[in-house]
N, C-alpha and C positions, 0 to 999 in steps of 0.2 A: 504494500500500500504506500510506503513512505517513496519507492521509487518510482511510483505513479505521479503523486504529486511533484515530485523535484522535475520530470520531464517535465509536466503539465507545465508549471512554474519558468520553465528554460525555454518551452517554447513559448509560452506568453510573450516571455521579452525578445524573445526573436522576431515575432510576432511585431511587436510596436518598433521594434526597432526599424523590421523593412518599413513599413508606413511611414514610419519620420522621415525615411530615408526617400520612399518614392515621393513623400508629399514635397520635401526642401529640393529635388530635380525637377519634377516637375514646374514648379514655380520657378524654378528658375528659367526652363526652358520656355515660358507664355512671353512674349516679347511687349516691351515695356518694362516699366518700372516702378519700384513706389511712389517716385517721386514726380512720377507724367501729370499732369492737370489741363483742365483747360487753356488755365490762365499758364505760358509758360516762364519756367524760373531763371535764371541766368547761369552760365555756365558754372562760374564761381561757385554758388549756390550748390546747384546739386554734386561738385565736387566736393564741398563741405560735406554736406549730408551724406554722401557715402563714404567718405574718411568716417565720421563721427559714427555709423550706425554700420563701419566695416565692411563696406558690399565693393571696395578697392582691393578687397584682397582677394587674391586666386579661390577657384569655387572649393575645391576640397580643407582649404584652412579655414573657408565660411562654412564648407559643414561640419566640420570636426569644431569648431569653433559654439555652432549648433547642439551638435551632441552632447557636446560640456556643458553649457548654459541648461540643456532638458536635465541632466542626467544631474544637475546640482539645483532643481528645480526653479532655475533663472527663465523663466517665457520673454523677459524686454519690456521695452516701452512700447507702446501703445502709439502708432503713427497718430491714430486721430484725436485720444483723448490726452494725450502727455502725460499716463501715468503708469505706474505696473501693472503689466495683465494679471498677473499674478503673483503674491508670496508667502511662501510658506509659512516664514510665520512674521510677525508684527515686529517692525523694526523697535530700537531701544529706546526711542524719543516716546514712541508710545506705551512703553510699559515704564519710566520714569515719570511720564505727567501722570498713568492713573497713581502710581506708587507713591505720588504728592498730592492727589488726591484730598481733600479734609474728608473725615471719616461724615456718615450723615447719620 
């Protein structure tokens, strides 16, 4: 039984693994980019943006780059809302105000 579930368990993550993997090629192969609009931005501009947000660097060190950020449960900033998509847990500013808190 116990070597039922450790397969189970081993292909699970093999499992997400390919899907990360087909979902980060795919996307990258739709032509365009995050940064296309209607309104368009200046060369400078989206050279910034993709230094700052890494899409300058060769495709395999953006996914390996990828896999590290999933696999240390980093998801990024949020192009549209400017904030984390996600994280795991509450940064320290937030657990020092409720911890000063006055008691009620």
């Amino acid at each position: 039984m116990g070597r039922y579930i450790i397969k189970r368990l081993l292909l699970a993550v093999l499992t997400v693994f390919i899907i990360c993997a087909l979902t980060f090629f795919v996307m990258h192969a739709v032509p365009g980019g995050p940064f296309n609009r209607e309104k368009a931005l200046s060369e400078a501009t989206v050279a910034a943006l993709n230094a700052r947000y890494g899409l300058d660097k060769p495709l395999m060190e953006q996914f390996l780059l990828y896999m590290k950020g999933i696999f240390h449960g980093d998801f990024g900033v949020s192009l549209k809302k400017r904030s984390w998509v996600w994280r795991p847990w509450p940064s320290p500013w937030c657990w020092a105000r409720s911890s000063a808190a006055p008691p009620r």
